[in-house]
N, C-alpha and C positions, 0 to 999 in steps of 0.2 A: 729409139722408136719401137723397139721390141720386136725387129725384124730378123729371128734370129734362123732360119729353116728357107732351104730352096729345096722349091717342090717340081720335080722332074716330071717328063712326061708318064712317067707313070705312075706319077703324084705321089712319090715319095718321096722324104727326107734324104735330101744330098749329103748325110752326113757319115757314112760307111768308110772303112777303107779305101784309099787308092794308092795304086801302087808308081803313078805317075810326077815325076820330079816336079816341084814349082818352077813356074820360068819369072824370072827377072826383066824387068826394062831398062836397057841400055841405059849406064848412068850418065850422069850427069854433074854439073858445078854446081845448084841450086838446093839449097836447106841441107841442115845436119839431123841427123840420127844421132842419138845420144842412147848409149845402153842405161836402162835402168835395171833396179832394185829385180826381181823376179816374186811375183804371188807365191804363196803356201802350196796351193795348188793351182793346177790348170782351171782357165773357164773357157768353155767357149759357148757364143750365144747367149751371154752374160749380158747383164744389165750395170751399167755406168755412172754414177751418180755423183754433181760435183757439189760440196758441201763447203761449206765456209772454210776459213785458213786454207783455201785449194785444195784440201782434202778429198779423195775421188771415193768412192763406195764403188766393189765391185760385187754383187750380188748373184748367189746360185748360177742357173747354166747346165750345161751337159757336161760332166766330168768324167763320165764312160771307167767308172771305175768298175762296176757291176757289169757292163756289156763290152769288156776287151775281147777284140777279133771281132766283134758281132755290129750290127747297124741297130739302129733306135737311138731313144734316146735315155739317158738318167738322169733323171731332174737331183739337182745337187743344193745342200742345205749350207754350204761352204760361201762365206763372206769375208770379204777384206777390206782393211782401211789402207788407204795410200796414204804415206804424210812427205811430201814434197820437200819439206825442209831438210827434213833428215833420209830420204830415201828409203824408207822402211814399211814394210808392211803388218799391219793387225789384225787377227785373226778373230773374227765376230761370227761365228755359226748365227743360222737364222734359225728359228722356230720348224719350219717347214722347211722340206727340199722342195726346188720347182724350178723349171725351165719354161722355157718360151712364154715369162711371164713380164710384167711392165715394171717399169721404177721412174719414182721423180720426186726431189726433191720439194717440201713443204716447210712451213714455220722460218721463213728468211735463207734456208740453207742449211738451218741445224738439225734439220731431219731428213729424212729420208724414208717414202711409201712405196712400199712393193705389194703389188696384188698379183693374184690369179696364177696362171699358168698350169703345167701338166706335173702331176706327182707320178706318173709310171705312162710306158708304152713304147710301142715302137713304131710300125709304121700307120702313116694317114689313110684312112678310107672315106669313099664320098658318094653321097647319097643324089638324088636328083636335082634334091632339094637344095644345093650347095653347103647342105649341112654336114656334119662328123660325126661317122658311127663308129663304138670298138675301135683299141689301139690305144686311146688316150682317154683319161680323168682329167678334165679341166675344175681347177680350182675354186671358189670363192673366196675362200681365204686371203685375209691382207693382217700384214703389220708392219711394222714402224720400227726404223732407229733410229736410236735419239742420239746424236751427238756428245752431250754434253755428260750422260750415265753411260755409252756407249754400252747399248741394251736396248734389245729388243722387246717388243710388245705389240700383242695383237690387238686388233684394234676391227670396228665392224664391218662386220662381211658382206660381198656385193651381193646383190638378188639372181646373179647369174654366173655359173662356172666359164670363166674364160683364158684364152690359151692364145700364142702368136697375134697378141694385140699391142696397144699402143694405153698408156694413159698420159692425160696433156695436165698437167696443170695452170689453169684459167688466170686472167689478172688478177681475178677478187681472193684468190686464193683456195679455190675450191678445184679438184681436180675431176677432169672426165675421161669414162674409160668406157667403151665403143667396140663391138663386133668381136671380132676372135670366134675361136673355134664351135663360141654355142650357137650363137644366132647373131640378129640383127639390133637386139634389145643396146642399149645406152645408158647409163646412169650416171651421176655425179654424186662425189664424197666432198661432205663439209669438214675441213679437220674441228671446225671449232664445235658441229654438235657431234660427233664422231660416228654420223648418219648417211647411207645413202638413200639417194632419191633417183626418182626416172627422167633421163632424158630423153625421153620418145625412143623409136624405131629407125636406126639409118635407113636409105633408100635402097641396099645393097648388101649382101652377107661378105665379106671381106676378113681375111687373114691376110698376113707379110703384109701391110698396106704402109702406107704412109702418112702419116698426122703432122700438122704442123700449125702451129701458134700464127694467126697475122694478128697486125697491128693492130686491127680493127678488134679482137678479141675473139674473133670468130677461130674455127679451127677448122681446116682444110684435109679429106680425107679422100686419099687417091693412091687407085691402084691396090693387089694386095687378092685379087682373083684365084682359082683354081687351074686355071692352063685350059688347053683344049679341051679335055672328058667332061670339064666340068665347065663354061663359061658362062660367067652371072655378069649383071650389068657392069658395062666398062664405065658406067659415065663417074666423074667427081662427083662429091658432095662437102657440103657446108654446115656444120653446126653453131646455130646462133643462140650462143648465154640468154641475150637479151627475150628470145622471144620461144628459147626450150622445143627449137623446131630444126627440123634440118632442109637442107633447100640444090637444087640443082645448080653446080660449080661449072659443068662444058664438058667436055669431052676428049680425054688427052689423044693422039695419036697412036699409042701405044700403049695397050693392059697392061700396066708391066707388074711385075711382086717380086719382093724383095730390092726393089729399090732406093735410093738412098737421097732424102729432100733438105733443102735448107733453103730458109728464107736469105734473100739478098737483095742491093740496092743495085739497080742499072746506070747509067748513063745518064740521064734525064733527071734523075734523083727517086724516082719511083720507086716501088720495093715488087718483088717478085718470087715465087715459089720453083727454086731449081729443083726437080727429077731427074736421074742419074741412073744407066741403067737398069740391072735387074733382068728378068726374062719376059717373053713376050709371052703373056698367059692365051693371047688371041691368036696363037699361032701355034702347026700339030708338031714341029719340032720342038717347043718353046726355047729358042735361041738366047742366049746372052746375050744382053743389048750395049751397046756404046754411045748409044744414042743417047738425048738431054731433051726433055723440053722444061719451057718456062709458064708459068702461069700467071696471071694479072688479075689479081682480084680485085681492082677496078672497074674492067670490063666484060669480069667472068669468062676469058679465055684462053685456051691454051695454044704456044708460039712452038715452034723446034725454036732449038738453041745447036751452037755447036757443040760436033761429039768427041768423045772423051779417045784418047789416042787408043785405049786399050776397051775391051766390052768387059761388064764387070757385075757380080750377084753379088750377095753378103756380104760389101764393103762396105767402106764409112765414110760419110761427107761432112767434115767440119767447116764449119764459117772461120774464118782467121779474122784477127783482130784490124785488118788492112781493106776488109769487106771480100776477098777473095777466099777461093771455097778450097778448102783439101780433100782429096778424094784418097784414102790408100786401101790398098791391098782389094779381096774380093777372091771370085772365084771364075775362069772361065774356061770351057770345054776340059773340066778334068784336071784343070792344074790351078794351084792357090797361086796367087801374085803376091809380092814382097815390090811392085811397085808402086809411082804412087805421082799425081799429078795436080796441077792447081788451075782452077777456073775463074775468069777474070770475067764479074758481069759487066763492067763496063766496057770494056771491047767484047765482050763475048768469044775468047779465045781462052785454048787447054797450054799448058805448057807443062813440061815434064820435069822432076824434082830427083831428086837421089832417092832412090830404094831404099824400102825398109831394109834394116838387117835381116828380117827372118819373113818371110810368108808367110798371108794369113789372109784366112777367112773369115766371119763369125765373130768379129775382134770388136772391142770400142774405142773410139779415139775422142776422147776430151780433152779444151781448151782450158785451161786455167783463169779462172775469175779475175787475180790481182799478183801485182810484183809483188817479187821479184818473178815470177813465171808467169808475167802478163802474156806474150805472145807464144806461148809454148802450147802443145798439143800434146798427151801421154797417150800413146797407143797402148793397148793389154790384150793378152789374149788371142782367143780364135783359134784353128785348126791350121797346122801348116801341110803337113801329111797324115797317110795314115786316121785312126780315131780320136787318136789321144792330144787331149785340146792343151794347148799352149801354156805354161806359167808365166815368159818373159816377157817385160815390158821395154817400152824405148819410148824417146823423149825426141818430139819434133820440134827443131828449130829453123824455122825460116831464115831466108837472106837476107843480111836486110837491106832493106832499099836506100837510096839516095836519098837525103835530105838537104833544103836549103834553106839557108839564112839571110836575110835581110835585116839592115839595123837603120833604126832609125831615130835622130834627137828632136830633143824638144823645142830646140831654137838656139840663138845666141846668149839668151839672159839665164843668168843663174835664178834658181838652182837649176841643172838638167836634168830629164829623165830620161833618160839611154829605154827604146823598146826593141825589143826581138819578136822578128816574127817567120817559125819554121812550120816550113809544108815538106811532106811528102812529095818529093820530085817526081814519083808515078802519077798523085792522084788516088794511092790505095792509102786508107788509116790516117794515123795523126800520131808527128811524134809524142813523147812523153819521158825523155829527158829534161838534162838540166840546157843551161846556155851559162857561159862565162863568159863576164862582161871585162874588158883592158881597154888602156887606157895606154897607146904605144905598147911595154912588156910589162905595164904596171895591172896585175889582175885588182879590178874594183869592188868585183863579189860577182857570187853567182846566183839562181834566181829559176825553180823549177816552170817548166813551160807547161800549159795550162789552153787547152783548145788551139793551140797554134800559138801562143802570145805569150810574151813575158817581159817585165821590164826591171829598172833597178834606178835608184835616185842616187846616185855617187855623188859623196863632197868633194868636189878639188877647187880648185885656185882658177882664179880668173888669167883669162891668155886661150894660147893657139893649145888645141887638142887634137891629136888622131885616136877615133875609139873602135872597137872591132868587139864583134860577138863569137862565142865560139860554141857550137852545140856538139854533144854527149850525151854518154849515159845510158841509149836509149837500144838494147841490143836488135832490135828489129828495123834500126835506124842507122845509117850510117849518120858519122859526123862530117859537120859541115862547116864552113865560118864565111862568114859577111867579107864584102870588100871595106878596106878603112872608112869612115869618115872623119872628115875636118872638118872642126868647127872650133870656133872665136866665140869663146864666152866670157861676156861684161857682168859686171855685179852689181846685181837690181837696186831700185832704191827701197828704203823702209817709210813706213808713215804710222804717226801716232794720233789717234784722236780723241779730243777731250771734248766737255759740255753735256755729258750722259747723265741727265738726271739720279743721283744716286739709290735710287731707292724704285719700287714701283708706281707708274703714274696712270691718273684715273683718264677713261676714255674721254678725247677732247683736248686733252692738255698737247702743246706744240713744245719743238725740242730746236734747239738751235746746235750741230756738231761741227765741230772745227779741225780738217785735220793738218798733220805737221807733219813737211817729209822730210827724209836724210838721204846721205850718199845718195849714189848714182851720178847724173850728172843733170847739171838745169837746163833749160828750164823745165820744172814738173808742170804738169795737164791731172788733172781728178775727174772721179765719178764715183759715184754713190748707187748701191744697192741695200735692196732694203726686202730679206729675204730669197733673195739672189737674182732679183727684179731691180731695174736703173728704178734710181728716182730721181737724182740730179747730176749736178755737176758743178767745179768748182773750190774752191778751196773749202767753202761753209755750206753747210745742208741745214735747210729751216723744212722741218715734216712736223706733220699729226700722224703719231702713230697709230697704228690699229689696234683692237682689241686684240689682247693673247699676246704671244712673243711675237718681237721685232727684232729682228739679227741686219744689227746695219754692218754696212762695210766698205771702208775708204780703197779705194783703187789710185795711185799713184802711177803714171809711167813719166820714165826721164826722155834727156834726147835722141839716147841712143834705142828708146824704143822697149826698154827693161822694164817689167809693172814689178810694182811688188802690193802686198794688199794687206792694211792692218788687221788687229789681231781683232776679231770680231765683237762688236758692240750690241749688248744684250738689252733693250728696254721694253720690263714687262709693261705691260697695261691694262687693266681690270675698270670693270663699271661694276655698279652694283644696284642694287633695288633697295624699297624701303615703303615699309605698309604702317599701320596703324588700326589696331582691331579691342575690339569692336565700330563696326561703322557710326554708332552711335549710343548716348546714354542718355536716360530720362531719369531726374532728380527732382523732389518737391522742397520749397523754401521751407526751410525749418523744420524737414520732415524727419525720420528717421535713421534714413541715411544720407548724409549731406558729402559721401565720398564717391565720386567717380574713377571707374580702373582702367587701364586700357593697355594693349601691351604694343612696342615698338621692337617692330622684326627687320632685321636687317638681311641683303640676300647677295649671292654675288651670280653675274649675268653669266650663261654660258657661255664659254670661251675663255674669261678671262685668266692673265697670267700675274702673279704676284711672285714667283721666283722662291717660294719659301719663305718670304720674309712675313712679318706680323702687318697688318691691317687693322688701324687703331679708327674708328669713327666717330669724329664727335655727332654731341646730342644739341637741340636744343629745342623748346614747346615756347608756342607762343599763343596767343588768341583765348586764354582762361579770361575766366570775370576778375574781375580787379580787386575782389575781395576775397578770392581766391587762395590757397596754397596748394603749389606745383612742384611735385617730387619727381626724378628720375637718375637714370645714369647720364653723366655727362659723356660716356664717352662708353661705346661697345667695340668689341673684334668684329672683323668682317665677319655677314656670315652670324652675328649674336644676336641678343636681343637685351630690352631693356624694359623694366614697368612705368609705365607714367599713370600717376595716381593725382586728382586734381582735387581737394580738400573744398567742396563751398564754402560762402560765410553766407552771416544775418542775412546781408541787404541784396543777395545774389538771384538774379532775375533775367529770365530771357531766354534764345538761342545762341551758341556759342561755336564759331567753327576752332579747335583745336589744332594746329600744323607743327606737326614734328617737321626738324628737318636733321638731317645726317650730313658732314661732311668731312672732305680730305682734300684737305690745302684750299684750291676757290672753289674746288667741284663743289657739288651739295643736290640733296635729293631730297624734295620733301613730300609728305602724307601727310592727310587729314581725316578730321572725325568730326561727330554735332558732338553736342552739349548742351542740352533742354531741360533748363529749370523754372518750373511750373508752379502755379499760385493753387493751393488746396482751396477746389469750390463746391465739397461733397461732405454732407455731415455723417460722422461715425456710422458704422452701420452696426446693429443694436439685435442678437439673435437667441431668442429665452430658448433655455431645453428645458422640460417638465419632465421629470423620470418620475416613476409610480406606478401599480395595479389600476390600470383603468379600467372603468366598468361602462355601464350603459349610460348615455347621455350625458356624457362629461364630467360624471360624477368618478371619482378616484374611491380604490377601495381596502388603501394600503396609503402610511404615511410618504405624502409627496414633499418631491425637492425640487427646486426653482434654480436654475444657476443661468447664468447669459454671457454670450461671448459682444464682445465689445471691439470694432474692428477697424480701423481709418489706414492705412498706404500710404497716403499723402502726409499727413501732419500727426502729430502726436494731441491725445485727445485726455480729458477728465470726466471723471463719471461719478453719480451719484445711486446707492441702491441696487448695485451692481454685484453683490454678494450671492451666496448661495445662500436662501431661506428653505426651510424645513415646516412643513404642516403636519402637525401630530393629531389634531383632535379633531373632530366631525365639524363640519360646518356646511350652511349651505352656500357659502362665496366670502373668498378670502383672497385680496388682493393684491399686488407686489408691482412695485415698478419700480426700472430701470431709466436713468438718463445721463446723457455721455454729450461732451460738448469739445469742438474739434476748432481748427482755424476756420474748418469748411460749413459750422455749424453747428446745429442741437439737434438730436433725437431723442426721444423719448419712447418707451415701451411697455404695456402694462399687460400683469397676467392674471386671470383670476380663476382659483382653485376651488371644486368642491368636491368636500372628502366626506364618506360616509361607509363605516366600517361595521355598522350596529346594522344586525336584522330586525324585523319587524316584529313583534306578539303577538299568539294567540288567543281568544278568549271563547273557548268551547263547549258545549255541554249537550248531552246525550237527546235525542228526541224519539217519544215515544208517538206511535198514530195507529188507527183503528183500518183495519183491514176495508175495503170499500167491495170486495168482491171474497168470491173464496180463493181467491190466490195472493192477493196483498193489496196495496194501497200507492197512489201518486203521490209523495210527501214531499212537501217544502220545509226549507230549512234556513239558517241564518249561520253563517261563518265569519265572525268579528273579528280585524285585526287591526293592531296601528303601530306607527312605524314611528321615530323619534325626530325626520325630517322630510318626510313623504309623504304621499298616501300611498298604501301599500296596495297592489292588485295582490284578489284572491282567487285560488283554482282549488277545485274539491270535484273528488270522483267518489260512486258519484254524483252529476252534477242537482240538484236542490230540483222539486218536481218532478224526479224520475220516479218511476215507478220501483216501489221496493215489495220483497215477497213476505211474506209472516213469517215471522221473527226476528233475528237480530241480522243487520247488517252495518258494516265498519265505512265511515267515509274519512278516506285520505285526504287534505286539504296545502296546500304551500299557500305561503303567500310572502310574495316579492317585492322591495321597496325598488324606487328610482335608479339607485345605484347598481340595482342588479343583487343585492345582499336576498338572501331569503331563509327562509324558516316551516318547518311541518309540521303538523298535529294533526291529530283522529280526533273520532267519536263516533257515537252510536246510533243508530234508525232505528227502533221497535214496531212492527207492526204485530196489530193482536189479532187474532184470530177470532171466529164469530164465540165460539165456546171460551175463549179468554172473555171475548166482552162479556159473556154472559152472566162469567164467573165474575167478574169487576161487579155486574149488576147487583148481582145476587149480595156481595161486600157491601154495597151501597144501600140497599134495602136492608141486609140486616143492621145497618145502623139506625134505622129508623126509630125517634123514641114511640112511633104510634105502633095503634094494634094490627093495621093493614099488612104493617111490615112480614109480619109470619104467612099471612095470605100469600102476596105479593112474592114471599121468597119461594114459595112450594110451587107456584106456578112458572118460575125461573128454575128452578132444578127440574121440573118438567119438560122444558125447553130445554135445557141441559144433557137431558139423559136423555129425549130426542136426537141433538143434532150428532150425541156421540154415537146412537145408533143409527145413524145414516136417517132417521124419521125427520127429512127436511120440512114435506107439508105440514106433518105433526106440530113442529117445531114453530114455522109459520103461522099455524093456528093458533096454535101458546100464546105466541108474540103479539097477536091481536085481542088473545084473550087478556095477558100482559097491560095492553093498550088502553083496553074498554074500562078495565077497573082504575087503573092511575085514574084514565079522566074521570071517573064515578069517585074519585076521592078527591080529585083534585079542589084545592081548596076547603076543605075538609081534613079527611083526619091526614090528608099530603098537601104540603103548601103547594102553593104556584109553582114558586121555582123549582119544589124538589120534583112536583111533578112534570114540568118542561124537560129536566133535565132528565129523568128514567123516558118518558117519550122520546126523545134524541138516541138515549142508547139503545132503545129496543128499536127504532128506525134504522138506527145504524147496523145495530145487529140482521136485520131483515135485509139493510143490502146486503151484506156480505153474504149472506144465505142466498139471495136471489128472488125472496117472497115474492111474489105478485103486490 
C-alpha cells in the first residue's frame, strides 16, 4: 500500500534510533516461521511486488546507509528478486533511488511499476494547507521491470511529484495513483499507451492512507491524515473508473494512518474492507490503535469489528488463502513487535499465532500466487531496532486446518464412479490436495481435488465392495479419510442397434432402429433418446429425423435395475433447394437464335448435416416442346450447378413451362421457367445513311454514298439493292432503293440524291456612263451568269443603280448556284466627266466629213477651255451656242441623226455642268 512512515505528534518520521528492546507476544502452537534466504541489503519501507513463478520484487526503501546514528530518511536505488524455488536473491538496482514511493505489478505479473516517492530528506513539515514544505523532493519519475530481460526502464512520468502514496492497479489493467505528499491531484497510467491521464481531485489531501481494490472495481481510499497539528477531512472516499469522479465512502470512527487494510468475506458471504490499527491522527496524543473497523460498500458504511490483541502502526495485513487475515509485526509505544495474530471475518475474532523470529516494523509480507507455496506468506524487511533496516526474511506457514472427507458411489450397476468431496472443517479456504481412492487395501488411483470435488471411474469385478477415500497433499490441510462404504456391484447390460440408414438422409425421410441387448439379466425395458431428449420406448424406434445431426440412443435396463446405453447413433439429415434462372426466355420460330439457356442451381438449407460425405443430385427437365433438343447434367453435388440448354426445332410454337427437378433417393425438388416462342409479325426494318458534303437544299457537294442497314430480331430476312452505291457525277436526282423481305414481311426504301459540285459562270464586261451632275452618275448595270443545273442567284457591290462618282469604279460580284457552289468576278463602272464629254464631243465632230465640222469643234474647245477654267456660265452659253447651230444644220450639212445625237451630248453635258 505504500504505507511506509508513522508520523508522531510532532509529525515526524518514527524512524530514528531507539534504544528500547522489542517485546514479543506470548507464543503460542499455531503457524510456523520458517527462516529464509536474507536480501543483499536491508529495506525497510520497501515496496513488495509479487510476480509470476512466485517471484516477490523488493524495491528501494530507506536503507540509512548515508544517515547512520542520524533520523530522516535515504531513499535507496537497491532492488531484489526473491526466487522461492531456490531460495535465492537477485540483485537489480533501480534507475532512481526512492523511498516512500508505490509499486504494483502490471502485464499479467511479468512486470513490475514503481512511481514517485522522495529522492532526499529528512524530516516532514506542514503547512495549513495539509500540504508539504522543505525536507523532501517528491518524485515523478516512474519505471518498469520487466521480468523476462530482468531490466529496468523508464517509462512516462506522472503530472505530479508524489511521496507516501498508494498506486492500485484497476481491472482493465491501467493503474491509479492518488494524493501523497503533493496534493490532492489523481491520475491514471495506461501501460498500453505509456501515458498518464487525470483522475480528477480526491475530496481530501492524504498521505500513509489506505487504498484497496473492491469487487466493484472502484477503489476505497481511507484514512492516511496529519495527526492533531494538522487535521484534514476524516471522511472516506471512493474512486469510480467508470465515471473518473470520486464520491463520499462514510465516515470511519477513527482518522487512523499508517494502517493496515484488506478486503474480506464475512459471514453472510458478503465481502468487506478490514482496517487495522495504525494512529489516531484525531487525537493530540495520536495513540496506537488496536482497534478494527469494517467497511461495507454496499451500504457505504463503516462497523467496529473486533480489536487486534496487541495496538499496532507499520505492520502488515495479509489475506491467507483460508479467507483469514495475517496481521504481523508493527510498531507500538517505542518497541517493534516480532508478534503476529490472525483475524477471522467470519466469526469476527483475533487469535494469536507464533512470533516472528525477528521484530519488525516497516516490513512486507506477501502471500504466494501458486504451489508449491500456495498458502505461504514471505515476511522481508523493516526496522527491528535501532535505524538500520532489516535484510532477513522468514517464511509464514499456517496450521493447518482440519479437513473432511466424504465418499460417495454411483450405485449398484457398473461401471462405478467413486466421488470425493473435502471441505475445510473450519469453514476457512478449500482444500487443494489430492484424494486416494481403495478398494479394502487395494489403492485404485488417485485424482487431484478441484473446488471441493473429485472422483475417479475404477474397473473392478462385479460382487461386494468396501471403498474409502483418503485426502493429502495439501500442507494447509490436514488429512483426512471417509468412513467405508459397501456397495454390491452387478454388471450392466450392453445393447446394439442396427437400421441407421447408412449414409445421409434428406429432410422427411423416416428411420425405423432396432436395438439388441446382452448380459445383465432379463427381462430388458428400452428407451430411446434422440439428442439426449426421450422419443420412445421399446425394443424399435420408428422417428423423422430433423434437419442437422441426430444422435440417437438405446437405453437398456435389466431386472436388477443396471442401464447400460449403446454406442451412439449418428443420422445426418439435409434438405436442400433448387432454382432455375433465368425466370424466363423469349425465342422466334426460325429466328436466329432458336437456342434457349438457363442455368440449374442447387443449394443446401441452413442447418443441414451430411457428415462429410458426397451429395450426388440427380437431374431431370421436363415440359420443352416436343421438337425440342434438351441438354444437361444428369446428375450435380449438392450445393452445384448444372446448364440446361433447350435447342428449338421448325415446327416449335407457343408458351412452354420448363421444370427442373433434383433429386436424392424419393426426396425431389423442383423449379420452373417460361419458354415463349413467338410467330415473326414485323417486316425488316430498312435504315439508308447518306454520307457526303452537304450543301443547301439537299443538294450534296462532294461525291455521295448510300449504304442501309437492314434489321429483323425475329426472323432472318432477304434483300434486294441493299449495297453501298456511290454518286460521282452532278445530277439533279439520282435514285437508289432498298428492299428486304422477312417471315414478318416486306419493306422497301428509297433514296434520292442530288449532287452538284460545278460553280456557276460569269459573263462580264466593263460599262461606261456619262456623269448626270458634276460629281457622277446613277448607273445601271447587268451581271450575267449560268449555272450547269440551277439558276444561279447573283450579288454585286456595288449594287446596279447606285450612284457611281467620275471615273473608274470596280464592281465585286458572286454568284451562287442551288447547291450552295459559288463563283466571283469584277468589272468596271466608267463615269465621264462633263470635260470628257466634251472632249468625246469634240472626237465626234471632228469626224465629221462636212464643213460645220471645224465650226462645231472650235465652239467645243471653247466650252472646253471654259469648263476647265471654272467659266461654268461661259461654258453654258457655248453649249447653247453649240445647240442653235447643230439645229441650223440639222438636216443639212449634219444629218438628223448626227444632229440628235450632238444635241443629247451637249444636253448631257449641260447637266452635268448644271446649265439652267
Amino acid at each position: 500500500m505504500g504505507k511506509l512512515i508513522t508520523l508522531g505528534v510532532a509529525m515526524s518520521l518514527v524512524i530514528g534510533s531507539l534504544a528500547v528492546p522489542s517485546r514479543a507476544s506470548a507464543a503460542t502452537s499455531s503457524g510456523l516461521w520458517i527462516p529464509r534466504a536474507s536480501m543483499p541489503t536491508g529495506h525497510a519501507f520497501a515496496t513488495a511486488t509479487l510476480l509470476t513463478d512466485n517471484k516477490v520484487l523488493i524495491a528501494g526503501g530507506d536503507d540509512h546507509v548515508n544517515l547512520v546514528g542520524l533520523t530522516g530518511i535515504d531513499p535507496s536505488a537497491a532492488a531484489a528478486l526473491y526466487r522461492p524455488v531456490f531460495d535465492d536473491w537477485l540483485s537489480f538496482p533501480m534507475t532512481t533511488g526512492r523511498a516512500l514511493h508505490g509499486a504494483t505489478s502490471i502485464a499479467g505479473g511479468t512486470k513490475a511499476l514503481v512511481a514517485g516517492g522522495v529522492t532526499q530528506g529528512s524530516d516532514i513539515f506542514v503547512n495549513v494547507d495539509c500540504g508539504v514544505s522543505s525536507g523532501f523532493q517528491a518524485s515523478t519519475s516512474v519505471e518498469i521491470f520487466d521480468l523476462a530481460t530482468l531490466s529496468w526502464s523508464t517509462v512516462g512520468s506522472m503530472s505530479k511529484g508524489r511521496a507516501d502514496f498508494s498506486v492500485v492497479r484497476l481491472f482493465d489493467g491501467r493503474v491509479l495513483a492518488g494524493g501523497g505528499l503533493t496534493d490532492t491531484a489523481a491520475e491514471i497510467y495506461d501501460p498500453g499507451t505509456n501515458t498518464w491521464s487525470s483522475a480528477g481531485n480526491m475530496r481530501s489531501w492524504r498521505i500513509g492512507y489506505n487504498a484497496t481494490l473492491l469487487p466493484s472495481g472502484q477503489v476505497l481510499y481511507a484514512g492516511g491524515n496529519l495527526g492533531s497539528t494538522i487535521i484534514c477531512d476524516r471522511d472516506a472516499e471512493i474512486y469510480d473508473p467508470g465515471t473518473n469522479a470520486w464520491y463520499y465512502a462514510g465516515t470511519p470512527a477513527v482518522n487512523r494512518q499508517d494502517a493496515a487494510a484488506v478486503l474480506v468475506t464475512v459471514a453472510d458471504g458478503t465481502r468487506r474492507v478490514l482496517v487495522t490499527g495504525g494512529i489516531d491522527a484525531n487525537s493530540g496524543s495520536a495513540p496506537v490503535l488496536a482497534s478494527a473497523e469494517l467497511y461495507n460498500p454496499a451500504t457505504n458504511t463503516w462497523s467496529n469489528a473486533a480489536s487486534m490483541s496487541t495496538p499496532r502502526v507499520n505492520h502488515a495485513a495479509t489475506l491467507m488463502r483460508d479467507g483469514r487475515v495475517l496481521v504481523t509485526g508493527g510498531f507500538d509505544a517505542g518497541v517493534r513487535l516480532a508478534s503476529a495474530e490472525i483475524y477471522d471475518p467470519k466469526t469476527d475474532t483475533w487469535s494469536t499465532v507464533n512470533s516472528m523470529s525477528t521484530a519488525r516494523s516497516g516490513h512486507t509480507a506477501t502471500l504466494f500466487g501458486a504451489t508449491p507455496f500456495f498458502t505461504k506468506i514471505l515476511v522481508v524487511g523493516g526496522r527491528a531496532s535501532g535505524t538500520t533496516p532489516l535484510a532477513s526474511a522468514e517464511l509464514f506457514q499456517p496450521t493447518p486446518i482440519d479437513s473432511t472427507t466424504t465418499l460417495f458411489t454411483s450405485g449398484a450397476c457398473q461401471p462405478v464412479e467413486l466421488t470425493a468431496g473435502v471441505l475445510s472443517a473450519s469453514g476457512h479456504g478449500g482444500p487443494t490436495g489430492t484424494v486416494t481412492f481403495k478398494d479394502g487395501s487395494t489403492v485404485l488411483g488417485t485424482a487431484p481435488v478441484q473446488s471441493g470435488l473429485t472422483s475417479l471411474s475404477p474397473s473392478v469385478a462385479d460382487g461386494m465392495h468396501s471403498f474409502t477415500a483418503e485426502y493429502s497433499g495439501d500442507n494447509a490441510f490436514n488429512a483426512s479419510a471417509s468412513a467405508p462404504v459397501s456397495q454390491q456391484l452387478n454388471g450392466a447390460p450392453t445393447v446394439t442397434v442396427s437400421g441407421a440408414p447408412p449414409g445421409p438422409s434428406v429432410l422427411g425421410t423416416s428411420l425405423t432402429l432396432t436395438a439388441s441387448p446382452g448380459g445383465g439379466t432379463a427381462p430388458y425395458s428400452f428407451s430411446w433418446t434422440r439428442g439426449g431428449s426421450f422419443v420412445g420406448s421399446g425394443a424399435s424406434l420408428s422417428d423423422s429425423p430433423a434437419l442437422g445431426v441426430n444422435t440417437y440412443r438405446a437405453i437398456v435396463t435389466d431386472a436388477n435395475g443396471c442401464s447400460g446405453n449403446s454406442a451412439d447413433t449418428v443420422v445426418n439429415v439435409f434438405d436442400f433447394t433448387l432454382s432455375l434462372t433465368p425466370a424466363e426466355n423469349t425465342l422466334y420460330r426460325n429466328g436466329p437464335t432458336t437456342l434457349a439457356s438457363y442455368t440449374i442451381q442447387t443449394g443446401s438449407v441452413a442447418g443441414s448435416a451430411t457428415g462429410g460425405a458426397p451429395i450426388i443430385l440427380g437431374l431431370s427437365v421436363t415440359g420443352a416442346p416436343s421438337d425440342a433438343t434438351v441438354s444437361h447434367f444428369t446428375g450435380v453435388p449438392l450445393g452445384g450447378s448444372s446448364f440446361l440448354n433447350v435447342q428449338t426445332g421448325p415446327t416449335s410454337f407457343g408458351d412452354f413451362t420448363l421444370d427442373a427437378r433434383a433429386s436424392f433417393g424419393a426426396a425431389s425438388r423442383d423449379a420452373t421457367a417460361l419458354l415463349h416462342i413467338l410467330k415473326d409479325t414485323t417486316a425488316p426494318v430498312i435504315t439508308p445513311t447518306v454520307t457526303g458534303t452537304l450543301g443547301n437544299n439537299g443538294w450534296y457537294r462532294s461525291n455521295v454514298t448510300v449504304s442501309w442497314t437492314v434489321s429483323d430480331p425475329e426472323t432472318p430476312f432477304n434483300s434486294i439493292g441493299c449495297g453501298t452505291s456511290m454518286q460521282t457525277t452532278d445530277t439533279a436526282g439520282m435514285s437508289f432503293t432498298c428492299s428486304a423481305t422477312s417471315d414478318g414481311g416486306m419493306d422497301s426504301q428509297t433514296v434520292t440524291v442530288k449532287r452538284d459540285t460545278t460553280p456557276p459562270t460569269f459573263a462580264l464586261s466593263s460599262v461606261t456612263a456619262n456623269a448626270t451632275s458634276s460629281a457622277g452618275a446613277n448607273v445601271s448595270y447587268a451581271a450575267p451568269a449560268t449555272d450547269n443545273l440551277s439558276t444561279a442567284t447573283v450579288t454585286c457591290a456595288p449594287a446596279s443603280g447606285s450612284f457611281f462618282p467620275i471615273g473608274d469604279t470596280t464592281i465585286n460580284c458572286t454568284a451562287t448556284d442551288a447547291a450552295g457552289n459559288s463563283t466571283s468576278g469584277s468589272f468596271t463602272v466608267h463615269v465621264n466627266s462633263a470635260s470628257q464629254q466634251v472632249t468625246n464631243l469634240i472626237d465626234l465632230v471632228n469626224n465629221l466629213p462636212n464643213a460645220p465640222g471645224g465650226s462645231l469643234s472650235t465652239k467645243l474647245n471653247d466650252i472646253l477651255a471654259a469648263i476647265n477654267a471654272g467659266q461654268t456660265a461661259n461654258a453654258c452659253s457655248n453649249l447653247d451656242a453649240f445647240i442653235n447651230e447643230v439645229n441650223a444644220q440639222k438636216g443639212k450639212k449634219i444629218s438628223v441623226a448626227e444632229a440628235n445625237a450632238f444635241n443629247t451630248a451637249a444636253q448631257d453635258i449641260k447637266t452635268a455642268l448644271g446649265c439652267p
